[in-house]
The first five atom37 places (N, CA, C, CB, O) and aatype in JSON, in Angstrom:
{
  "aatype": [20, 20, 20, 20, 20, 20, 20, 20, 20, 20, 20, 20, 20, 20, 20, 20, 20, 20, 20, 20, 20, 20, 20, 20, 20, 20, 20, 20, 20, 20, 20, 20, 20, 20, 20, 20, 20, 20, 20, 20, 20, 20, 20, 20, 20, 20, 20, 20, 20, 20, 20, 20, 20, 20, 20, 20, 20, 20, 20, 20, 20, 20, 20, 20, 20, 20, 20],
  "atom_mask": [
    [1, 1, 1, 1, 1],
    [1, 1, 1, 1, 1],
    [1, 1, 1, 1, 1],
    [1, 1, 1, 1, 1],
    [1, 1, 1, 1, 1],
    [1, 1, 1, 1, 1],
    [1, 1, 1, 1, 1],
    [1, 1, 1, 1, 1],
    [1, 1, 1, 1, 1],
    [1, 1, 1, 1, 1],
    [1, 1, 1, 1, 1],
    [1, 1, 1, 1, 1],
    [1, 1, 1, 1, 1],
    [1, 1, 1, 1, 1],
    [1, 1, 1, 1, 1],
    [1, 1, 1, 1, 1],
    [1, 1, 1, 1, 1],
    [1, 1, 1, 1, 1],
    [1, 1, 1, 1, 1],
    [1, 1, 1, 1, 1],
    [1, 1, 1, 1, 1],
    [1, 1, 1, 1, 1],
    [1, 1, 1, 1, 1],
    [1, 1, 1, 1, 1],
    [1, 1, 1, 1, 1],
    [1, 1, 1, 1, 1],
    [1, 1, 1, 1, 1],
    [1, 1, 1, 1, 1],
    [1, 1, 1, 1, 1],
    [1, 1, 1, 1, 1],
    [1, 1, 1, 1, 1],
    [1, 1, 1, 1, 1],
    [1, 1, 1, 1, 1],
    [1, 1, 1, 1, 1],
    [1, 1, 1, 1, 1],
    [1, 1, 1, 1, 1],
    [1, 1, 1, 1, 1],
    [1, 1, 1, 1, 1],
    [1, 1, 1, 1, 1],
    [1, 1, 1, 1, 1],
    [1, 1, 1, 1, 1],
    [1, 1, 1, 1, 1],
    [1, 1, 1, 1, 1],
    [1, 1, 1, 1, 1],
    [1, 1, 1, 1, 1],
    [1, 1, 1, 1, 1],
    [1, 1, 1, 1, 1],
    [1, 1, 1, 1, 1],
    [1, 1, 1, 1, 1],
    [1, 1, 1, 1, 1],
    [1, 1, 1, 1, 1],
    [1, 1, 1, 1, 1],
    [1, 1, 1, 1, 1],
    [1, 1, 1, 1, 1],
    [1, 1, 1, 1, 1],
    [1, 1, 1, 1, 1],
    [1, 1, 1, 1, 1],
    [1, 1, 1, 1, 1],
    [1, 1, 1, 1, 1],
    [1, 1, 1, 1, 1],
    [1, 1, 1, 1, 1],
    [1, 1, 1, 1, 1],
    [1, 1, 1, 1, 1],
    [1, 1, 1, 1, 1],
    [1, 1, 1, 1, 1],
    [1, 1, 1, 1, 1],
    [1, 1, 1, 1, 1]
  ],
  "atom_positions": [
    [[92.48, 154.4, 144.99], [92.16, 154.41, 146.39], [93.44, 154.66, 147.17], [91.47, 153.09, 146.82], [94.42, 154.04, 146.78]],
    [[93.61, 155.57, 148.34], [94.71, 156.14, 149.23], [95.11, 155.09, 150.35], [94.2, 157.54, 149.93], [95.75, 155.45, 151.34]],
    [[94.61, 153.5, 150.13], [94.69, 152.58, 151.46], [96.07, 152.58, 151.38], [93.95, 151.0, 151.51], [96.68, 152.86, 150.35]],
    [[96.54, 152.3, 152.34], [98.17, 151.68, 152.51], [97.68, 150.37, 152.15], [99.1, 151.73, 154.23], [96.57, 149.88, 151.98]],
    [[99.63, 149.69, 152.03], [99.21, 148.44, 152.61], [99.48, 148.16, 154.07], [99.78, 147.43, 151.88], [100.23, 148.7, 154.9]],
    [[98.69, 147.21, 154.12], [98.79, 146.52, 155.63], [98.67, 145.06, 155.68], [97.65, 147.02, 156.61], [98.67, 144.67, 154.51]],
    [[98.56, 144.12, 156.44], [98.9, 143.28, 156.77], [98.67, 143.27, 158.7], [100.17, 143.23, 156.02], [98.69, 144.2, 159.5]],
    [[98.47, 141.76, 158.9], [98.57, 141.61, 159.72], [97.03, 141.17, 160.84], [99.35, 142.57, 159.74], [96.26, 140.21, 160.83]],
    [[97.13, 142.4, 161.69], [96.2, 142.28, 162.98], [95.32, 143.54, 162.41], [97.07, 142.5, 164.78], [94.15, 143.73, 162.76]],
    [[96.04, 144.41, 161.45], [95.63, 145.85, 161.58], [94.32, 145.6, 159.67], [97.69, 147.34, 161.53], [93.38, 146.23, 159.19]],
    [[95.02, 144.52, 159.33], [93.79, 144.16, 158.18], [92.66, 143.51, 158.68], [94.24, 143.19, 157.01], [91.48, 143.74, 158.42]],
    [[93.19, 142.6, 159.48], [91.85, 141.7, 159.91], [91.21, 142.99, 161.13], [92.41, 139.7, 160.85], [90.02, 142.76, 161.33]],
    [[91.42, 143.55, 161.5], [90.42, 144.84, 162.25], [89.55, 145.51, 161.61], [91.09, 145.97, 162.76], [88.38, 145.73, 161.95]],
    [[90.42, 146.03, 160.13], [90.21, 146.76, 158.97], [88.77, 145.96, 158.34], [91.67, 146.7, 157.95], [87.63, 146.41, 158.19]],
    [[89.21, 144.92, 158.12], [88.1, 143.92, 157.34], [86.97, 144.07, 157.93], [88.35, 142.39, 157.32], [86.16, 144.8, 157.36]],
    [[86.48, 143.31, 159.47], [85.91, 143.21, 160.65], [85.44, 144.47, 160.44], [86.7, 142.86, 161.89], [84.41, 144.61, 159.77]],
    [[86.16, 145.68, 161.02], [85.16, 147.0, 160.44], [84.67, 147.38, 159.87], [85.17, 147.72, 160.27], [83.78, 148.14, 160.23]],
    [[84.97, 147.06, 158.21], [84.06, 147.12, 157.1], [82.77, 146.51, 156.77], [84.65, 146.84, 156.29], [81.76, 147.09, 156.37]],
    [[82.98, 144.85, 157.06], [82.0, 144.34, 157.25], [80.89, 144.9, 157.88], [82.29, 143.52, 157.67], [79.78, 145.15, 157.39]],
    [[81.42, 145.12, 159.34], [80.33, 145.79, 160.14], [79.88, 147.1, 160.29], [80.51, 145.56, 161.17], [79.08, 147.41, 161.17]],
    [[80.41, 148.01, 159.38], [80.23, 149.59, 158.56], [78.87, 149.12, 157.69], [81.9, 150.18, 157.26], [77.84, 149.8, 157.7]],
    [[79.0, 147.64, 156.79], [77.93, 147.82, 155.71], [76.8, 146.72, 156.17], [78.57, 147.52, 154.05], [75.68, 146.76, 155.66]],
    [[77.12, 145.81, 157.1], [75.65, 145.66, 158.23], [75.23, 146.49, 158.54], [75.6, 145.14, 159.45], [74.13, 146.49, 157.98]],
    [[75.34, 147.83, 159.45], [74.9, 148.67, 160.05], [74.43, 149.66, 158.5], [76.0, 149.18, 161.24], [73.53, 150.5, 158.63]],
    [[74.76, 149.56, 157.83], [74.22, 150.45, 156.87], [73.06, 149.94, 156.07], [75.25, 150.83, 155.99], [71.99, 150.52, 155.84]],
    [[73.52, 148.61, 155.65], [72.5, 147.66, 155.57], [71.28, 148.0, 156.86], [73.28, 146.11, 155.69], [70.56, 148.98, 156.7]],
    [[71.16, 147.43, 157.71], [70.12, 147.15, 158.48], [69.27, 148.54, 158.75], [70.66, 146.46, 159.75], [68.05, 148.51, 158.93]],
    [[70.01, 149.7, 158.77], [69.39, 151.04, 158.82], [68.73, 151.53, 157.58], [70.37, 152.01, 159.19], [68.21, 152.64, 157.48]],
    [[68.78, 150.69, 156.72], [68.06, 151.29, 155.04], [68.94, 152.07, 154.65], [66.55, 152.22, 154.92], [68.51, 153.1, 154.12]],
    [[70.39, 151.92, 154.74], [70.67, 152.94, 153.99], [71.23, 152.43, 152.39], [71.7, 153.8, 154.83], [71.36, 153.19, 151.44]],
    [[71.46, 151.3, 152.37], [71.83, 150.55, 151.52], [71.05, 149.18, 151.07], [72.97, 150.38, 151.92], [70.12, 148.84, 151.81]],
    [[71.34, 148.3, 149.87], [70.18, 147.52, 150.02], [71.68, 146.22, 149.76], [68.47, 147.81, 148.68], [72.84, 146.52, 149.5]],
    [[71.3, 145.28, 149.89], [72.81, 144.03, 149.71], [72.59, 143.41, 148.52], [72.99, 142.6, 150.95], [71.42, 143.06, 148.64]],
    [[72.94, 143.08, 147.52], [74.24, 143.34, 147.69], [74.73, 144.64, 147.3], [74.91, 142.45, 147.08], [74.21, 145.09, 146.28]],
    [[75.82, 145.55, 148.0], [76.13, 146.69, 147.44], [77.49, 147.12, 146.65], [75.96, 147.4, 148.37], [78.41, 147.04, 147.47]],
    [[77.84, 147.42, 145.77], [78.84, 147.43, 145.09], [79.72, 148.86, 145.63], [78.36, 147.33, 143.58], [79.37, 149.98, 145.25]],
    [[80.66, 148.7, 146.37], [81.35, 150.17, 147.06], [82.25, 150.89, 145.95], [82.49, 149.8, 148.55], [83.16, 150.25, 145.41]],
    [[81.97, 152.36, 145.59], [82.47, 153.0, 145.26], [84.01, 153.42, 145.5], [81.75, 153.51, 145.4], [84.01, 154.29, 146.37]],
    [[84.74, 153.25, 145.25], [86.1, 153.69, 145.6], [86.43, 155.03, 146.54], [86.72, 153.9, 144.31], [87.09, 155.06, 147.58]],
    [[85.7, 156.25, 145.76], [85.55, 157.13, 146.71], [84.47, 156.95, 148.4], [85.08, 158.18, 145.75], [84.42, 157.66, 149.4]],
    [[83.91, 155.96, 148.1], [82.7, 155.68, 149.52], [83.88, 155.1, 150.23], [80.99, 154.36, 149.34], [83.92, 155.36, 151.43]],
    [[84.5, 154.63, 149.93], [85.68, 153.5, 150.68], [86.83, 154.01, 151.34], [86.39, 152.55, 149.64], [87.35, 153.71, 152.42]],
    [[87.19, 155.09, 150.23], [88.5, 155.89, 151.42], [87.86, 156.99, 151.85], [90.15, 156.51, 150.72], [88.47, 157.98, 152.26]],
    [[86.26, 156.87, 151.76], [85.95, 158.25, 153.28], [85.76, 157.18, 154.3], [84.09, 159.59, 153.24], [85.71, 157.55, 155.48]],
    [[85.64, 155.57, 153.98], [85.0, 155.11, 154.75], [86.21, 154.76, 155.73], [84.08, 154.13, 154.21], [86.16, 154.73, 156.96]],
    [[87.61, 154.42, 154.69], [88.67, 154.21, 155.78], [89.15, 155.51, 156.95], [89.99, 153.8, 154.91], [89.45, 155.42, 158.14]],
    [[89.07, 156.73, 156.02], [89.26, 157.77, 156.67], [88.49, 158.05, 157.84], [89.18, 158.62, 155.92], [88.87, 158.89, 158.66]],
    [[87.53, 157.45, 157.95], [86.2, 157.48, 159.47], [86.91, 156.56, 160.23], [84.24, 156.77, 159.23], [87.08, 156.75, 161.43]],
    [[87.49, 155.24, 159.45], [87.77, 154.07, 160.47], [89.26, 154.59, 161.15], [87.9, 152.36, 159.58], [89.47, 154.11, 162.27]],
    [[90.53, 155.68, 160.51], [91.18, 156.21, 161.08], [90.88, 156.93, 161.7], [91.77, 156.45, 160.72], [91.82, 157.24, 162.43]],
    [[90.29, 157.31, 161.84], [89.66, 158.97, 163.01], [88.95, 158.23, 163.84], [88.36, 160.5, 162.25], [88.42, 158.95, 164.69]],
    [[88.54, 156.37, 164.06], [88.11, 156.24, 164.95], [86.45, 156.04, 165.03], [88.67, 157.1, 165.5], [85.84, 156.06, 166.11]],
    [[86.03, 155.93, 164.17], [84.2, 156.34, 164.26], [83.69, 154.58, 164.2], [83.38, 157.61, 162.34], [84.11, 153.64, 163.52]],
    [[82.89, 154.64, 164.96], [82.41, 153.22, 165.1], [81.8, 153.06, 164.06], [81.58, 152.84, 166.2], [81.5, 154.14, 163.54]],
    [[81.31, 151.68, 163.19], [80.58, 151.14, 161.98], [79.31, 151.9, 162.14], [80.36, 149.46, 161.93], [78.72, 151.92, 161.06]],
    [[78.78, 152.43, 162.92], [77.7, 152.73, 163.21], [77.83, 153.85, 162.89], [77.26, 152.47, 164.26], [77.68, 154.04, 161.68]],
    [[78.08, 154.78, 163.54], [78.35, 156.3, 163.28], [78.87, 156.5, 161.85], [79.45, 156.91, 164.33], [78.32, 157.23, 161.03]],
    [[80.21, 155.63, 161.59], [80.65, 155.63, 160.18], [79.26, 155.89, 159.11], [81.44, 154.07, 159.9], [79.06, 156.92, 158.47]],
    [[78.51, 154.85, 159.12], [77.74, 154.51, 158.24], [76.35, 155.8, 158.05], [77.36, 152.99, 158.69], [75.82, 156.25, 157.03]],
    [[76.14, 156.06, 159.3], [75.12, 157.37, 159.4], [75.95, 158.74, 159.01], [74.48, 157.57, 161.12], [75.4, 159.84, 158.99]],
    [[77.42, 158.52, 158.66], [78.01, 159.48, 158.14], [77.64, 159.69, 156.96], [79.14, 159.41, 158.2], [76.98, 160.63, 156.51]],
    [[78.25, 158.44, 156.28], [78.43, 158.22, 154.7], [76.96, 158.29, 154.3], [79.21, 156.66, 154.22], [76.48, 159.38, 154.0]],
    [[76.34, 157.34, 154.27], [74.79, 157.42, 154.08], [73.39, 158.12, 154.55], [74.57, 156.51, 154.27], [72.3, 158.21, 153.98]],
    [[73.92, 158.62, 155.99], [72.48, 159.21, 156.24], [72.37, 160.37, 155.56], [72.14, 159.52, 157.69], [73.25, 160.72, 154.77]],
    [[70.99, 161.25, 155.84], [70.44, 162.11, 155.44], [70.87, 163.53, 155.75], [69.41, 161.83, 155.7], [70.84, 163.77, 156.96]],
    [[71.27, 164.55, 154.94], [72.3, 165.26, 155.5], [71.02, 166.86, 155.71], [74.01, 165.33, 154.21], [69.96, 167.18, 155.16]],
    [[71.73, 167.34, 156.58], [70.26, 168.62, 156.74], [71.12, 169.67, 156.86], [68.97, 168.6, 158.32], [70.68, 170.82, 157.0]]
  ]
}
């Protein structure tokens, strides 16, 4: 996985976002709990959380239905 390390204010954000990346994915069906994250699901998922994409959007990235 490509994470840095971090520490600090910028993990506990990090965390907090993840969590709430796989509620929102959770609650939309896109996932069922418990879910076991793929390594590759994880650094697209950090890569969304650097570019900024809310848990929400994140998650309709990674998981929704692509057309």
């Amino acid at each position: 996985m490509n994470v840095p390390e971090i520490s600090g204010q910028m993990a506990d954000d990090l965390r907090a976002w993840v969590q709430s990346w796989l509620a929102e994915a959770t609650t939309a069906g896109f996932i069922a709990a418990p879910y076991q994250v793929e390594h590759a699901v994880l650094d697209r998922a950090f890569s969304l959380y650097k570019f900024g994409l809310t848990p929400g959007d994140a998650a309709l990235s990674i998981f929704g239905t692509l057309h």
